[in-house]
KEFITOR-838507 format. One record per residue: residue in three letters; residue number from 1; z, y, x of N, C-alpha, C, CB in turn. Coordinates in nm, 3 decimals. Each point is the difference from the previous one (the first is absolute). Glycine has a CB too. Example, Ala and Ser with C-alpha at 12.3 -4.5 7.8 and 13.67 -1.06 7.14 Angstrom:
{resn=ala	resi=1	nZ=0.780	nY=-0.569	nX=1.319	caZ=0.000	caY=0.119	caX=-0.089	cZ=0.000	cY=0.120	cX=0.090	cbZ=0.125	cbY=-0.117	cbX=-0.189} $
{resn=ser	resi=2	nZ=-0.197	nY=0.222	nX=0.154	caZ=0.006	caY=0.119	caX=0.082	cZ=0.073	cY=0.109	cX=-0.077	cbZ=-0.215	cbY=-0.063	cbX=0.118} $
***
This chain:
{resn=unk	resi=1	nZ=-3.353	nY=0.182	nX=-0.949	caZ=0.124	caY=0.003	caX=0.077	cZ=0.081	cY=0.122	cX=-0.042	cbZ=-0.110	cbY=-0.120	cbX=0.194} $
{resn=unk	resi=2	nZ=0.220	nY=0.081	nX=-0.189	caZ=0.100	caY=0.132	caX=0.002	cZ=0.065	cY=0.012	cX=0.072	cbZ=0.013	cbY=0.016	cbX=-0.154} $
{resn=unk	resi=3	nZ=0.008	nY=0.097	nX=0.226	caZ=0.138	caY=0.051	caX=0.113	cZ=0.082	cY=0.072	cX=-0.090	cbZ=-0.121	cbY=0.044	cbX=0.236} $
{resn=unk	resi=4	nZ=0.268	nY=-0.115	nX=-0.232	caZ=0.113	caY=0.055	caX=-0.059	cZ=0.083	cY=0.107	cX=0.126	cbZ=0.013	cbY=-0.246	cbX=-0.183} $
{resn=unk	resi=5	nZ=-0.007	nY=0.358	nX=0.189	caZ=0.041	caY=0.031	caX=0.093	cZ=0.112	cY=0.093	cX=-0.030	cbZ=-0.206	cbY=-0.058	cbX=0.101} $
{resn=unk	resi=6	nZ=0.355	nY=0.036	nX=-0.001	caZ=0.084	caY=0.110	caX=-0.103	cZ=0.101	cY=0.027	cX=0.161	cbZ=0.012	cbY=-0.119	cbX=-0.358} $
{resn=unk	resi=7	nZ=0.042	nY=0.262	nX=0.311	caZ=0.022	caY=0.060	caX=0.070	cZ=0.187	cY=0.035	cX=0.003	cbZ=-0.289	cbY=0.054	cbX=-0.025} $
{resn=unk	resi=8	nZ=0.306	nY=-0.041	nX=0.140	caZ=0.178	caY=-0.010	caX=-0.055	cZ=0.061	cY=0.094	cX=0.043	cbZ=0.034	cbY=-0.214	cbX=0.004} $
{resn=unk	resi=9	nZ=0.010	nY=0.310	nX=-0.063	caZ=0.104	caY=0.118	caX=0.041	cZ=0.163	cY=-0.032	cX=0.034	cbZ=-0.161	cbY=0.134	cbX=-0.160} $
{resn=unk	resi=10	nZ=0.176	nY=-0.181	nX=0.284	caZ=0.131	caY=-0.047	caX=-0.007	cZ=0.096	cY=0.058	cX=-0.042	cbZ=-0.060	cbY=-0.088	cbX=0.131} $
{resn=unk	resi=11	nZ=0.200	nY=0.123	nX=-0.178	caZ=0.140	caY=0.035	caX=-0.012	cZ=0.079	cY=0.047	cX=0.101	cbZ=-0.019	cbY=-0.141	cbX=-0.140} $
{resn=unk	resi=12	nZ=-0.030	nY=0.165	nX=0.250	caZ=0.041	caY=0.048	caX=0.118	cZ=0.000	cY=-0.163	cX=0.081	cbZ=0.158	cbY=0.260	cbX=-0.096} $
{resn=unk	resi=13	nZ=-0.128	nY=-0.219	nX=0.222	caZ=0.013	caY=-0.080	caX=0.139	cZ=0.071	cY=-0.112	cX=-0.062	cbZ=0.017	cbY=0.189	cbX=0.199} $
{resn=unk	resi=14	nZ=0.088	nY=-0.195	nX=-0.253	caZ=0.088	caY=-0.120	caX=-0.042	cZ=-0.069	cY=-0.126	cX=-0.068	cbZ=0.174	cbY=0.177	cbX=-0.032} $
{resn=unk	resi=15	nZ=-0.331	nY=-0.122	nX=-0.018	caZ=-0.062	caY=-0.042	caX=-0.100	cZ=-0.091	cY=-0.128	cX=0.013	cbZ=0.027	cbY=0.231	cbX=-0.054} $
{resn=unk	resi=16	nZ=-0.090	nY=-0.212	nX=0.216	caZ=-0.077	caY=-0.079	caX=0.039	cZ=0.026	cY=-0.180	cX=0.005	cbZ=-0.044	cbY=0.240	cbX=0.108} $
{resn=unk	resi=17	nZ=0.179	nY=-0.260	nX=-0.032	caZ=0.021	caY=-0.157	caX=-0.028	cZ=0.005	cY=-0.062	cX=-0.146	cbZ=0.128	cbY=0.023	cbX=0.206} $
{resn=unk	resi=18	nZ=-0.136	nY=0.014	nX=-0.321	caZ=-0.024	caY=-0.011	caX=-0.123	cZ=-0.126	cY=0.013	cX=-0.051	cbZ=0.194	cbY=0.058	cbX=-0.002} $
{resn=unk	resi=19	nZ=-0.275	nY=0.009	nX=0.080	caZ=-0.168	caY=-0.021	caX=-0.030	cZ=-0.072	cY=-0.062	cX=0.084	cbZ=-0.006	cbY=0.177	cbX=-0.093} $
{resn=unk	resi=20	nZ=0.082	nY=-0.245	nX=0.198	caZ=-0.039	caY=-0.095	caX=0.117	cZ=0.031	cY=-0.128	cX=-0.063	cbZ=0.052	cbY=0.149	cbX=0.209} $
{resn=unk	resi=21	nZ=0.044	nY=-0.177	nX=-0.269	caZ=0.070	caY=-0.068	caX=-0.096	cZ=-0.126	cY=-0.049	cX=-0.119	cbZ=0.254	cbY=0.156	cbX=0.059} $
{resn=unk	resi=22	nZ=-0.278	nY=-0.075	nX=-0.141	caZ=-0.126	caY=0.021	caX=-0.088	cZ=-0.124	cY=-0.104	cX=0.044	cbZ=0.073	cbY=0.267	cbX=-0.027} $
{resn=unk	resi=23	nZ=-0.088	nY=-0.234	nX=0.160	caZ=-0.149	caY=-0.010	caX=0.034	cZ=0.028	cY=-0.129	cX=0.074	cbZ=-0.106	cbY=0.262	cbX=0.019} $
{resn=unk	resi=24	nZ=0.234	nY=-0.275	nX=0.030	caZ=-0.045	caY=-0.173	caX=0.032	cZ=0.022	cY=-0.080	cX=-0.125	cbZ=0.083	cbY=-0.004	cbX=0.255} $
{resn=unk	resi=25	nZ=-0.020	nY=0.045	nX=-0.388	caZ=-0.021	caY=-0.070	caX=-0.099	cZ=-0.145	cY=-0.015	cX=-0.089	cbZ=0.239	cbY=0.058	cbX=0.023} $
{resn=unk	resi=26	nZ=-0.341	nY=0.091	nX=0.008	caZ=-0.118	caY=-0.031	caX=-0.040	cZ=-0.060	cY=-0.080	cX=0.070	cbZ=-0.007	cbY=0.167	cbX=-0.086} $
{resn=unk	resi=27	nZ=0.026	nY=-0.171	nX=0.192	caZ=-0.084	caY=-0.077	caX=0.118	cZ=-0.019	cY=-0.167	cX=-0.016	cbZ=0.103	cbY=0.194	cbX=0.166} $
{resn=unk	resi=28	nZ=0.048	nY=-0.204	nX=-0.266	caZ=-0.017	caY=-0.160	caX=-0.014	cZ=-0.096	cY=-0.048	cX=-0.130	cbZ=0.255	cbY=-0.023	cbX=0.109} $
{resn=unk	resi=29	nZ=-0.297	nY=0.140	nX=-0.172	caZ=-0.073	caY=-0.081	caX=-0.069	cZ=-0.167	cY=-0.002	cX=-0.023	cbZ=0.225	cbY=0.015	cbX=-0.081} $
{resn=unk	resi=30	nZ=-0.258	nY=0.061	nX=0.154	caZ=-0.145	caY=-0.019	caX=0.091	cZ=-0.089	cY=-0.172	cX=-0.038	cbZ=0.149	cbY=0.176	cbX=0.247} $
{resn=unk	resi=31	nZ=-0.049	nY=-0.304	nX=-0.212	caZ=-0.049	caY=-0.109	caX=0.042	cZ=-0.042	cY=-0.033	cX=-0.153	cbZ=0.144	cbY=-0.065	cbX=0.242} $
{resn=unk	resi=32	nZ=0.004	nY=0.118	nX=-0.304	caZ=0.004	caY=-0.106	caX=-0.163	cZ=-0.088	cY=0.096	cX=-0.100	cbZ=0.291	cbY=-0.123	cbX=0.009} $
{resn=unk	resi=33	nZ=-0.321	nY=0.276	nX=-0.028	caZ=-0.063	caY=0.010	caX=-0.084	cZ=-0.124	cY=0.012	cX=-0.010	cbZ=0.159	cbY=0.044	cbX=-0.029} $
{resn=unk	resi=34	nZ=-0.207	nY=-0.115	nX=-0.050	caZ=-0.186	caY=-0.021	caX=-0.017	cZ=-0.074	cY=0.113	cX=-0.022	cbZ=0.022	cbY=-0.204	cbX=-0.107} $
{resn=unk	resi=35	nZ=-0.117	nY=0.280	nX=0.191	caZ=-0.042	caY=0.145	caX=-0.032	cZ=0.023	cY=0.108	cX=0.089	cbZ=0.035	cbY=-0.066	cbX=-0.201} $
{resn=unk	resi=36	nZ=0.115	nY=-0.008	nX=0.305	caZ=0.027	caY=0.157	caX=0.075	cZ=-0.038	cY=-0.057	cX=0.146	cbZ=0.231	cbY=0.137	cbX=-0.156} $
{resn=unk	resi=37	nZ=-0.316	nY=-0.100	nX=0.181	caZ=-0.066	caY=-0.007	caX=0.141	cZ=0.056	cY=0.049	cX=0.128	cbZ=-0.170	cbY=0.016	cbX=-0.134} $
{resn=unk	resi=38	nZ=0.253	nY=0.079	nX=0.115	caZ=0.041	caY=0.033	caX=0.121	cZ=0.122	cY=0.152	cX=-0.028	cbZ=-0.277	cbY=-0.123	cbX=0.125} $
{resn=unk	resi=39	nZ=0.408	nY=0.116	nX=-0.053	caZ=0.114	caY=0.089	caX=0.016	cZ=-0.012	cY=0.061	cX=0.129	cbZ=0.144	cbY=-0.130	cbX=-0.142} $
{resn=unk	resi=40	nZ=-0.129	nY=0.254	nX=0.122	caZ=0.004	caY=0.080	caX=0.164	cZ=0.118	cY=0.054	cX=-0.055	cbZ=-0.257	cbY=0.077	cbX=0.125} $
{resn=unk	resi=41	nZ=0.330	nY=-0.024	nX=-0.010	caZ=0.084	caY=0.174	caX=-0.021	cZ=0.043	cY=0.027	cX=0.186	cbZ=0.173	cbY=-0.038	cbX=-0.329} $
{resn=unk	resi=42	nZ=-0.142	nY=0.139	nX=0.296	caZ=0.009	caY=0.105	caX=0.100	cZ=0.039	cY=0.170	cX=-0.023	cbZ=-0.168	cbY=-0.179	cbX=0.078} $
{resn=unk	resi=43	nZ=0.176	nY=0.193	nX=0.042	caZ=0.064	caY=0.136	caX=-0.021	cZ=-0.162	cY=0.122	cX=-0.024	cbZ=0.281	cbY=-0.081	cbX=0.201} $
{resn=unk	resi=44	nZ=-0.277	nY=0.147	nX=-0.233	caZ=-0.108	caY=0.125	caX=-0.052	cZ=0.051	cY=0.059	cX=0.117	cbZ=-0.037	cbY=0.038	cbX=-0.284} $
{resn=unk	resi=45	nZ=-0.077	nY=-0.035	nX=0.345	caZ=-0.048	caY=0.077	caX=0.123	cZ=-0.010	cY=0.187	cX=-0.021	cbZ=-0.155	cbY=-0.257	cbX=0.056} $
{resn=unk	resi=46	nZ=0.033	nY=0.229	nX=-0.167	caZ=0.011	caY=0.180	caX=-0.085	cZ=-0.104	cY=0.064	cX=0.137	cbZ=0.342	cbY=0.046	cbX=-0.145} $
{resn=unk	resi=47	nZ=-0.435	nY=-0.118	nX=0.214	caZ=-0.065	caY=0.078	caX=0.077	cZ=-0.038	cY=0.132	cX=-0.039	cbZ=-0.055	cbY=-0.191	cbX=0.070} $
{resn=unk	resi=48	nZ=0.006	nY=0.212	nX=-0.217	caZ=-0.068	caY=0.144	caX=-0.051	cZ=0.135	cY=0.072	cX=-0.036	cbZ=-0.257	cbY=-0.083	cbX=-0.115} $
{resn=unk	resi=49	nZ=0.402	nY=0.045	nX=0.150	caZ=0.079	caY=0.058	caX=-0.069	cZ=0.018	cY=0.074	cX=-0.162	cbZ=-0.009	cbY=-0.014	cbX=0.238} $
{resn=unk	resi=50	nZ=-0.041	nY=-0.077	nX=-0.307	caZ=-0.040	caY=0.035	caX=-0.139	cZ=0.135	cY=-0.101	cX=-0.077	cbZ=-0.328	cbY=0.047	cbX=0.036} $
{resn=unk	resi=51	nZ=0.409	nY=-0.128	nX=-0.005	caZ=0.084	caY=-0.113	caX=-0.074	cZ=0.117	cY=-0.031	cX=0.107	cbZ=-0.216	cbY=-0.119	cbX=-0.143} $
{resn=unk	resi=52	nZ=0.302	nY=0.229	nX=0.168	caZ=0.094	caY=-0.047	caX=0.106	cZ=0.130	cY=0.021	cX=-0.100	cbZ=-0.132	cbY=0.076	cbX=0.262} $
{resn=unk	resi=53	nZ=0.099	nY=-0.104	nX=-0.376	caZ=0.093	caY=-0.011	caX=-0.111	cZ=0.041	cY=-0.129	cX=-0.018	cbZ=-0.092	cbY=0.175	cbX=-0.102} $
{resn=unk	resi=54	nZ=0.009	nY=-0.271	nX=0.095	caZ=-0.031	caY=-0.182	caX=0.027	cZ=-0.017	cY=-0.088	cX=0.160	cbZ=-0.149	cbY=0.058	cbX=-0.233} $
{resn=unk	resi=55	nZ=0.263	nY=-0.053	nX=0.286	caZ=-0.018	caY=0.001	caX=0.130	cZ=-0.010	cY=-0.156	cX=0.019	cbZ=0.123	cbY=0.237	cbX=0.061} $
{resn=unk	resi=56	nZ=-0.112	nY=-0.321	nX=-0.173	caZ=-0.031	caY=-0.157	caX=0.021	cZ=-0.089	cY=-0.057	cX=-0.154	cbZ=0.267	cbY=-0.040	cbX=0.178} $
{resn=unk	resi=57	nZ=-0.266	nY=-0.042	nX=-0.122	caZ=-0.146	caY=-0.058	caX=-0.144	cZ=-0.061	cY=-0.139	cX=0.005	cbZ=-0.108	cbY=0.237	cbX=0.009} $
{resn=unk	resi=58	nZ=0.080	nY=-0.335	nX=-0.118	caZ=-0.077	caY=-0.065	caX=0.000	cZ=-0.149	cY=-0.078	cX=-0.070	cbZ=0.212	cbY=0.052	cbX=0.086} $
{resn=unk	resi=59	nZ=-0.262	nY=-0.106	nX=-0.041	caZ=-0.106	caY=-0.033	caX=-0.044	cZ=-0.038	cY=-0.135	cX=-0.053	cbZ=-0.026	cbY=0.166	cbX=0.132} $
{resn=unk	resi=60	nZ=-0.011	nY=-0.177	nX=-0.249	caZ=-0.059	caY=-0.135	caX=-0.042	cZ=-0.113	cY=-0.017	cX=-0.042	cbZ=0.168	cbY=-0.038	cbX=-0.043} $
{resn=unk	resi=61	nZ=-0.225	nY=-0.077	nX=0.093	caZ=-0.135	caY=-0.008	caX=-0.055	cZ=-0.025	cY=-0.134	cX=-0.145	cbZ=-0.074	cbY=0.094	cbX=0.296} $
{resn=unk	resi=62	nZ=0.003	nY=-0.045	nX=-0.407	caZ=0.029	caY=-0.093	caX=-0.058	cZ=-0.159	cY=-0.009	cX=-0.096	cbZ=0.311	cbY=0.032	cbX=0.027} $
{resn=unk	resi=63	nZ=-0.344	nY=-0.165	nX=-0.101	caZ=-0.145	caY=-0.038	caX=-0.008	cZ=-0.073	cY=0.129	cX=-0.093	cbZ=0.056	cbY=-0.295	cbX=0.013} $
{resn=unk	resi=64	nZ=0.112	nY=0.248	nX=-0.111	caZ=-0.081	caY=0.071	caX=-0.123	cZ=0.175	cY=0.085	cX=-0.077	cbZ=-0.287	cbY=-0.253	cbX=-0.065} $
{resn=unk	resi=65	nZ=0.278	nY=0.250	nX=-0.055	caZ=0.081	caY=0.110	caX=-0.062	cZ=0.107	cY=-0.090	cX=-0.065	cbZ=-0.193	cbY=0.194	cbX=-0.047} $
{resn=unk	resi=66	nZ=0.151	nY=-0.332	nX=0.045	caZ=0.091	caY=-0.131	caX=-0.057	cZ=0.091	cY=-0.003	cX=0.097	cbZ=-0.164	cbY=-0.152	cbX=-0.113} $
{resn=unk	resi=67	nZ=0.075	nY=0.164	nX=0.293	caZ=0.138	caY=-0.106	caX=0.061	cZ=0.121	cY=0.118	cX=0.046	cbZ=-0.180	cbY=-0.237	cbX=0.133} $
{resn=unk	resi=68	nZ=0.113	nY=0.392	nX=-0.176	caZ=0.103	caY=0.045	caX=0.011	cZ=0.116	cY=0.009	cX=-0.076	cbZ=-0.141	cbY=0.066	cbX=0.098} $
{resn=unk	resi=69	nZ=0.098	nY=-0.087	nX=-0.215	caZ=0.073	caY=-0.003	caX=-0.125	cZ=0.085	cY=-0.122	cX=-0.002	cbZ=-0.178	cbY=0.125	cbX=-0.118} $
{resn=unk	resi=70	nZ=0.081	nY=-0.175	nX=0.192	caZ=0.108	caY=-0.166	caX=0.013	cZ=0.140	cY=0.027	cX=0.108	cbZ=-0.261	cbY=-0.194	cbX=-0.006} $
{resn=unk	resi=71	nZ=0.232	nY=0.281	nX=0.120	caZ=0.054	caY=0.082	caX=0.096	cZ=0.105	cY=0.083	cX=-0.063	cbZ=-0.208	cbY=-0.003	cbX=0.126} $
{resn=unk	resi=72	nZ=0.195	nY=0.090	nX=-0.203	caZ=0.109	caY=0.090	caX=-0.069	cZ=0.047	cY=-0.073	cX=-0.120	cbZ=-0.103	cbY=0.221	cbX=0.074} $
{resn=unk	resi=73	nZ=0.130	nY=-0.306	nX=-0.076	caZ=0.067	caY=-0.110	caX=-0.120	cZ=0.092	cY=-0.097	cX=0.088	cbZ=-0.227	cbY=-0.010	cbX=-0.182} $
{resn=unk	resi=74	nZ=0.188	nY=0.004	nX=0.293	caZ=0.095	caY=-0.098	caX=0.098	cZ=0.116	cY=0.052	cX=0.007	cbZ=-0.160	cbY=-0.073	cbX=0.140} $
{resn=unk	resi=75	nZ=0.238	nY=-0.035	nX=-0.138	caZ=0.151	caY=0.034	caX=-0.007	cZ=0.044	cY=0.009	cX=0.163	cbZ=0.050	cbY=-0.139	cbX=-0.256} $
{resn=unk	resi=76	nZ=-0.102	nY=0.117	nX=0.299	caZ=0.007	caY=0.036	caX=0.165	cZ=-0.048	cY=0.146	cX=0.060	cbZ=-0.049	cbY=-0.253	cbX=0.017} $
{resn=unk	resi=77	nZ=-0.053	nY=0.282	nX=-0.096	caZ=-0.039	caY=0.129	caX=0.028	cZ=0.046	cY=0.076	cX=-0.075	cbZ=-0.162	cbY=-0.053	cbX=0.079} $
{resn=unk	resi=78	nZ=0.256	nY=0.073	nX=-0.165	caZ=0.041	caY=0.059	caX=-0.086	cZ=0.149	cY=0.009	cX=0.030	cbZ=-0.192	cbY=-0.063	cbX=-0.144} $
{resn=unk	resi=79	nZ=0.229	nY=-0.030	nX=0.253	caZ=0.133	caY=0.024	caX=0.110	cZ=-0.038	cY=0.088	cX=0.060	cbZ=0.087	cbY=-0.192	cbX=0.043} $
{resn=unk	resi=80	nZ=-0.159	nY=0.176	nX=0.037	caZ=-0.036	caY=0.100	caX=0.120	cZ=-0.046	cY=0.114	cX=-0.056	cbZ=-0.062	cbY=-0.163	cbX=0.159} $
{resn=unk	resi=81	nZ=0.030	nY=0.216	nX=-0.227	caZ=-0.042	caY=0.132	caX=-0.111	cZ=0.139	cY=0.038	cX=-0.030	cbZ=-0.235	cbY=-0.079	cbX=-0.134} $
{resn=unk	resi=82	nZ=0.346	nY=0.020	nX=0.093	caZ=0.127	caY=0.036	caX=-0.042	cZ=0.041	cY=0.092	cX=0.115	cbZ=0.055	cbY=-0.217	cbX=-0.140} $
{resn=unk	resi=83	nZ=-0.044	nY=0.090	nX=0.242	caZ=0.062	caY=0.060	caX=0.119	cZ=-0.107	cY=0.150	cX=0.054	cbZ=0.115	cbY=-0.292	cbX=0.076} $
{resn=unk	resi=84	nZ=-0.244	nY=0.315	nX=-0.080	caZ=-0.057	caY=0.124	caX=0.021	cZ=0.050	cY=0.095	cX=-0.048	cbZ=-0.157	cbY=-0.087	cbX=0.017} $
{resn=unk	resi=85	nZ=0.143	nY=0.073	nX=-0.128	caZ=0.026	caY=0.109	caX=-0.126	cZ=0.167	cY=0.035	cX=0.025	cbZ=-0.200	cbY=-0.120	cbX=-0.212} $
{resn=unk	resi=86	nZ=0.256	nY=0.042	nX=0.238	caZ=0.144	caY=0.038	caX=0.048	cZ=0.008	cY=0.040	cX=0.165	cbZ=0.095	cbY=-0.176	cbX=-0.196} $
{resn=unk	resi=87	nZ=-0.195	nY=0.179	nX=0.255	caZ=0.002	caY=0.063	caX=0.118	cZ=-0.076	cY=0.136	cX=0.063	cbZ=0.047	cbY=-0.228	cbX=-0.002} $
{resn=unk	resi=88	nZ=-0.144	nY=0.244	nX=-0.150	caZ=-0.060	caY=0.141	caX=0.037	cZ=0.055	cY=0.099	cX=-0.069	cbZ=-0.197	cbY=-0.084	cbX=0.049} $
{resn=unk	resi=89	nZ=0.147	nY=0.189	nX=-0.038	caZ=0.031	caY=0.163	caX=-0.004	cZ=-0.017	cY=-0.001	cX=-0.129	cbZ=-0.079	cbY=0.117	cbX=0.213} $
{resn=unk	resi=90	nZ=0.168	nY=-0.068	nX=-0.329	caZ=0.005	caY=-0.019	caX=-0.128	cZ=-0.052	cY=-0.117	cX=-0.049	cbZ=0.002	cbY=0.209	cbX=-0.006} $
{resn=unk	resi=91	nZ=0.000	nY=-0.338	nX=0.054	caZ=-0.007	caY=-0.131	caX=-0.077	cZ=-0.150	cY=0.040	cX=0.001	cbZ=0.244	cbY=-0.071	cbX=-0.161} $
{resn=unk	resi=92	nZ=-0.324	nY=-0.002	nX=0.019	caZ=-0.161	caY=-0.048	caX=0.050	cZ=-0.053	cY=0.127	cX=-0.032	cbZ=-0.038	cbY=-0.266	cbX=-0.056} $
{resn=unk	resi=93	nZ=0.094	nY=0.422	nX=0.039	caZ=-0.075	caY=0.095	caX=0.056	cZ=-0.040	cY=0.025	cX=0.176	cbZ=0.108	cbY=0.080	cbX=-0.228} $
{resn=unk	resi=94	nZ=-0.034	nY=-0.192	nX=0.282	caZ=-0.009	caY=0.021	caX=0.119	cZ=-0.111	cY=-0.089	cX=0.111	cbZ=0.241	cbY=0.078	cbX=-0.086} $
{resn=unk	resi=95	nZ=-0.305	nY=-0.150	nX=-0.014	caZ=-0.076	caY=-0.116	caX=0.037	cZ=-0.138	cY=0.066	cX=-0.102	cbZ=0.225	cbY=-0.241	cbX=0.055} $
{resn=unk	resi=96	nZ=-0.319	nY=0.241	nX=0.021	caZ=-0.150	caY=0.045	caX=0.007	cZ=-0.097	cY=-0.150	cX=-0.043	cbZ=0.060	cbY=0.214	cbX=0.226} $
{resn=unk	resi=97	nZ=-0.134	nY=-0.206	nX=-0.324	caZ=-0.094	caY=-0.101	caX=-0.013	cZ=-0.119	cY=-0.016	cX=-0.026	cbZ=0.145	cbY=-0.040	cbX=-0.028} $
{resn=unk	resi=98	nZ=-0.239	nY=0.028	nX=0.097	caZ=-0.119	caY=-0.013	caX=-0.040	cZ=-0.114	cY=-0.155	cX=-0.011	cbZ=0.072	cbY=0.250	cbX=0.094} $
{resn=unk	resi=99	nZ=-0.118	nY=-0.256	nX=-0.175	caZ=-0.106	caY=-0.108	caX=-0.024	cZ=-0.140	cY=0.000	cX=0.028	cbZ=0.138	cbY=-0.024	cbX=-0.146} $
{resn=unk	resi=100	nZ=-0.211	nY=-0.001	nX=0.276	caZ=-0.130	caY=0.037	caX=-0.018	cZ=-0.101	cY=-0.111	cX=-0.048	cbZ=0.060	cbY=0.167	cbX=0.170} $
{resn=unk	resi=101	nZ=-0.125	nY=-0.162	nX=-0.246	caZ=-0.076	caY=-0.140	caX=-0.010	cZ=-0.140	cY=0.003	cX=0.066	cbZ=0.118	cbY=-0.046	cbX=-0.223} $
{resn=unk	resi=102	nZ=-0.158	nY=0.003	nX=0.322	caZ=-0.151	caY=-0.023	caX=0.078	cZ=-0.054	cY=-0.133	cX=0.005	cbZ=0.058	cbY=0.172	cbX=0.146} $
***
């Protein structure tokens, strides 16, 4: 399994309905692509106060390293990435990503 997990530094306050925007466009494709098991997002809580730089974020779960790849090749997700990257804090320096594979 892999958790794709990435983190979003917004552009200030103005920024958010454009990454709300984002995430109901990832959200639609959950059903159709083969491999991605499951979309979360939400706002970063930051209980340890260690990441209050990324105050929203989401999560995907996916089988293997194909269906993500199949995932970042979608032309749907690759909308909603536009629109991120044009809504965080210096474009995709402003968006955090990590891959864990377990």
């Amino acid at each position: 399994m892999l958790y794709h997990l990435v983190m979003l530094e917004p552009d200030g306050p103005d920024a958010m309905p454009a990454i709300k925007e984002a995430m109901a466009i990832l959200e639609t494709l959950a059903p159709d692509l083969p491999g991605l098991k499951e979309f979360r997002h939400g706002p970063n809580r930051d209980f340890e106060n260690k990441s209050e730089r990324y105050p929203y974020g989401f999560l995907c779960t996916f089988t293997d390293k194909t269906a993500l790849d199949t995932y970042a090749a979608n032309p749907t997700h690759q909308r909603a990435g536009a629109l991120l990257v044009a809504s965080c804090k210096n474009g995709a320096d402003g968006i955090f990503v990590v891959d864990l594979e377990v």
